[in-house]
N, C-alpha and C positions, 0 to 999 in steps of 0.2 A: 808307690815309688817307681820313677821309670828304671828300668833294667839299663846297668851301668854300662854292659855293652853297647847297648843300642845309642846311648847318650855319648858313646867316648866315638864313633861311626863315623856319627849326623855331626860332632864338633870338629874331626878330621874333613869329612865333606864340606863343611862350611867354610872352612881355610880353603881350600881346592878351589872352592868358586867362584870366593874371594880373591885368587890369584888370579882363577881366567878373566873376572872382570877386568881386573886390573893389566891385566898382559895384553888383552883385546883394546885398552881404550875405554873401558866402557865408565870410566870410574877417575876421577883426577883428585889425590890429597889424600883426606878423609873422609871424601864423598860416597853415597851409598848404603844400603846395610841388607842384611842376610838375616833370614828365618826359618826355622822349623820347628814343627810339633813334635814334641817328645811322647813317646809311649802312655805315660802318665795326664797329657793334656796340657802341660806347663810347654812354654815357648822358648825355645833355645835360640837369641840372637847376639850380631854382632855391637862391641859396645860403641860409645860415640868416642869421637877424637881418634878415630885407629884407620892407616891405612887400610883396604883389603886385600891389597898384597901382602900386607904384612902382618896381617893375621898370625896367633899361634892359638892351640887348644884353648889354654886354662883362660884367656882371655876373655871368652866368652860368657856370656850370660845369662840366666836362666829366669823369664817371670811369666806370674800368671796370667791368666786372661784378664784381669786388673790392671795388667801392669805393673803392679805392686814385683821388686824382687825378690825373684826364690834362693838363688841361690849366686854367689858371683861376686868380687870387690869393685867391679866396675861400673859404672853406670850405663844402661841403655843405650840408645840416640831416642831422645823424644821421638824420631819418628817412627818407634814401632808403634804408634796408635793405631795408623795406617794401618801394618801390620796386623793387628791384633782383630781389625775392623774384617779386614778380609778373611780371618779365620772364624771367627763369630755369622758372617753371613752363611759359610757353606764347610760345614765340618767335614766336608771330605778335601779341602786344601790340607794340605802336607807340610806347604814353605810356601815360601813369597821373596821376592827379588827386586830392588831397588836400586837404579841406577839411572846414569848420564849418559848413556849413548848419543855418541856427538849427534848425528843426522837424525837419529829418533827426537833428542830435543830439541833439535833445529824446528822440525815440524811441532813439538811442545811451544813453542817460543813462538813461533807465526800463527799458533790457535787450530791447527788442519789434522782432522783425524786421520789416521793411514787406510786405504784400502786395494789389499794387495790381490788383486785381480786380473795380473797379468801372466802369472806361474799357475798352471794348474796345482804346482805342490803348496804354496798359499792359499788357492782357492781352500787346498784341504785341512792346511794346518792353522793357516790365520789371515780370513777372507778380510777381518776389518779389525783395526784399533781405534776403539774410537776414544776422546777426549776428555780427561774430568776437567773442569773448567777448573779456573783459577783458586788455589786458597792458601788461608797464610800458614806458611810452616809453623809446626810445632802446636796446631792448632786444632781442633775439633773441626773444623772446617776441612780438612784433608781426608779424614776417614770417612767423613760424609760426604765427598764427594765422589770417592770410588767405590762405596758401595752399593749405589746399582747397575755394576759392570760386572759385579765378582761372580754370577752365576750364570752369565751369557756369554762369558768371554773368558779369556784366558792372560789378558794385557791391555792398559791402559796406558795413554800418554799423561802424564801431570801437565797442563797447563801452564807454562815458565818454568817449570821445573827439571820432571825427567820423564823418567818411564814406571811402569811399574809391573811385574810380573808373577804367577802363582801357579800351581798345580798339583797333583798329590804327591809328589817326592822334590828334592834339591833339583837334581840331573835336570825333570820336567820341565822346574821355572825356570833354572838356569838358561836350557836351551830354546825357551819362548823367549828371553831377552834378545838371543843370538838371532832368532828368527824376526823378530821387531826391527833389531837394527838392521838386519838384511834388507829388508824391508824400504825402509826409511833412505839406504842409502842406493839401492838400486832406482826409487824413484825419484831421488836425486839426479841420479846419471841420466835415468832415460828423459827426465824435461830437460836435462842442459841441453841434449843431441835432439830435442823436439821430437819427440820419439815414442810419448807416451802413449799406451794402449792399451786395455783390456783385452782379456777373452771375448769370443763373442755371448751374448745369451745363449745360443743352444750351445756352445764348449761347456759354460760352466754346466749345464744343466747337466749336461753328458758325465763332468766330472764329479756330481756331487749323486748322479746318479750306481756309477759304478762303484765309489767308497762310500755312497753308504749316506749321505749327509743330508739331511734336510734343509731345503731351501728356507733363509731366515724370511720370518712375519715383519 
């Protein structure tokens, strides 16, 4: 049984994030939804139909790696399958984050995976996002297409959709979404003003040499 503490924390935090989504933009309606692993392995998310700004605790809902629910009056949003996909490929994700960030999904919507290699602090934190192709909500088709990203990346674009984000706590995915959209809309600005550019090869090399980073295969 997960420790009541720990479960009353992470449903506090999942409001909180809920809100930044929604204070940020990143989220319009009832769009969206929020995840984390509870102590015990069952998955605490946010249900369907609810804004996330408007989140409160008890709202929230608790199921297994099934999906099946544990505990909760609510119902899910069908898309924690996604959800659930991503925690099945790599047990050391924590949460997962789903959202509409306007210029993130702009690039969802035109098919163009992000690569942010104009900021050395991109190079370090999130060099590429790349693309899961097209699939239908609410569908087996969606988990299978982000799950061969979940262990080489840290963020996916959904294809017409949204975004998609994970890491071992709330805070982590939360602020991969933040850095996506950053992302998304600074290369926005720089091809309006024609302006687009990378680092050079020996920059990044030099940046991924001094934190540490191995040059991807």
């Amino acid at each position: 049984m997960a420790d009541d503490r720990d479960e009353a924390g992470l449903r506090a935090e999942v409001c909180q994030i809920g809100r930044a989504l929604w204070q940020r933009g990143m989220v319009a309606a009832n769009d969206g939804n929020i995840s984390a692993r509870l102590p015990d392995g069952t998955i605490l998310c946010t249900p369907t139909g609810v804004s996330k700004g408007f989140l409160t605790p008890e709202m929230l809902t608790v199921v297994g790696l099934d999906g099946a629910v544990v505990r909760g009056s609510r119902r899910p949003s069908t898309e924690v399958r996604m959800h659930l996909r991503v925690y099945a490929e790599d047990p050391a994700v924590g949460a997962v984050v789903h959202a509409h960030p306007v210029h993130a999904t702009a690039f969802a919507i035109k098919g163009e995976p992000l690569v942010g290699l104009m900021m050395p602090e991109s190079v370090v934190a999130m060099p590429e996002v790349p693309l899961a192709p097209y699939a239908t909500p609410s569908t087996h088709e969606v988990p299978d297409s982000v799950a061969p990203f979940v262990r080489t990346h840290t963020a996916c674009l959904l294809e017409h959709h949204g975004a998609l984000t994970w890491g071992p706590d709330l805070m982590t995915a939360y602020l991969a979404m933040e850095r996506l959209e950053y992302t998304a809309q600074l290369t926005t600005i720089v091809r309006a003003i024609g302006g687009e550019r990378g680092l050079s090869t020996d920059r990044i090399a030099e940046v991924r040499r001094i934190f540490g980073i191995a040059a991807p295969r």
